[in-house]
N, C-alpha and C positions, 0 to 999 in steps of 0.2 A: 372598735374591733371590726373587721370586718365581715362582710355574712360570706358561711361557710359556701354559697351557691354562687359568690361571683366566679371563680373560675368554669363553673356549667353557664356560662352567661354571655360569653365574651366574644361572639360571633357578631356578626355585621346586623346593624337594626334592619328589621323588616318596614319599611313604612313608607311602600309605593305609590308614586302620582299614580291617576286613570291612565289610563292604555289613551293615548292619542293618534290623532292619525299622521302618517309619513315616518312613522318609528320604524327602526331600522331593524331585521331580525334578531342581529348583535345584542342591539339594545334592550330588546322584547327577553330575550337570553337573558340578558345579565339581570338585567330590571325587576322580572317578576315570575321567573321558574324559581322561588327562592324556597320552596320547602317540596318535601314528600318526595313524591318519582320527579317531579318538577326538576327537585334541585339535582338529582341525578342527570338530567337531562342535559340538565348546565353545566357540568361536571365532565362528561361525555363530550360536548362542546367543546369545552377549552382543551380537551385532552386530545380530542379531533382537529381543532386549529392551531396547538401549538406545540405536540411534540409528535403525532403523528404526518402530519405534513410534511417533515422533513424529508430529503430524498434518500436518504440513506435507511430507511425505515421500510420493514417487509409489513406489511398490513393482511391478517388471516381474519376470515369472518366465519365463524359457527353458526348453521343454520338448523332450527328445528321446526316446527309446525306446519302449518297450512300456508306456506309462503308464494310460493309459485303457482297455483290453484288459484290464489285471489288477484293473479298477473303481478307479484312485484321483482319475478325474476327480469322479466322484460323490459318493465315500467321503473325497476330501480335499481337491480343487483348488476345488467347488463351495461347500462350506461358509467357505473361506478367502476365497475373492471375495465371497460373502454379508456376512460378518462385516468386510468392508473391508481384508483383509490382501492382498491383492491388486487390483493398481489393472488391470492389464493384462498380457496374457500374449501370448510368440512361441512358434510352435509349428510340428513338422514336420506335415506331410499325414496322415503314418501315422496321427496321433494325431486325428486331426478323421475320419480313416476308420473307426479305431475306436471312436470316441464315437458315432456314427452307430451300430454295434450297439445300444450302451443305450438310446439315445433309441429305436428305431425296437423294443425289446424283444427285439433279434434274440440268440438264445441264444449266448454264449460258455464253454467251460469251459476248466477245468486240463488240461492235458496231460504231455505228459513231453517232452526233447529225443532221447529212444531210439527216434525212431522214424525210419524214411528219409524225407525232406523229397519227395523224389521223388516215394514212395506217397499222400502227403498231397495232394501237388496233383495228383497222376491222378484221385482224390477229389475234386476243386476244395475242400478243405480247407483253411485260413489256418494255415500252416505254424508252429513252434518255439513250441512253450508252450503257446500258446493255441489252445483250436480254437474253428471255426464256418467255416461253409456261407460260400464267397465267392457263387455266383448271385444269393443275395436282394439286392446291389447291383446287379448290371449291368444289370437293368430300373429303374433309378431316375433314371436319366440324361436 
């Protein structure tokens, strides 16, 4: 008879060599993102190399968080829309607020979440993570 679990079973064995060196990103992919967000990761990958690459394919990217604040508008969104991986993008306010620092050269740095959000903004400071002066906006209106 067989056990009622082999059909919950029938996925690819997991049972990776070490990580070596000269491994090919591909390979690091396929190889050993094999469970959790991991395998998401890899999922995303092949759906990224092999039906979105196509040219007949409009590509939109939805952006929420602290994106552009930590430079990946510049450093990853800008180069992807450059190169055509990017057709169009939906985006919160926050993130067009803080793009407006880099464009406009307005200084951002690293910060910590240890500090009281309170103190920050008696400072008129842009609170959790990142800092920078909020005033240099409010005359820009």
């Amino acid at each position: 008879m067989t056990d009622q679990r082999d059909k919950y079973l029938k996925g690819k064995r997991i049972s990776p060599d070490p990580i070596a060196d000269g491994l090919s990103i591909k390979n690091l992919v396929d190889r050993y993102f094999n469970g959790y967000n991991a395998a998401r990761i890899q999922e995303i990958c092949h759906l990224v190399s092999g039906k979105m690459s196509s040219q007949d394919v409009c590509i939109g990217v939805s952006l929420s968080g602290a994106l552009t604040p930590a430079g990946l508008g510049s450093s990853c969104l800008v180069p992807m829309i450059r190169s055509g991986m990017i057709d169009y993008i939906v985006t919160t306010g926050a993130n067009l607020y803080h793009d407006l620092h880099h464009s406009l050269d307005l200084q951002l740095t690293q910060g910590t979440p240890f500090v009281d959000d309170n103190e920050l903004f008696e400072k008129d400071i842009i609170i959790y993570g990142k800092r920078g002066k909020r005033p240099e906006f409010f005359g820009l209106t």
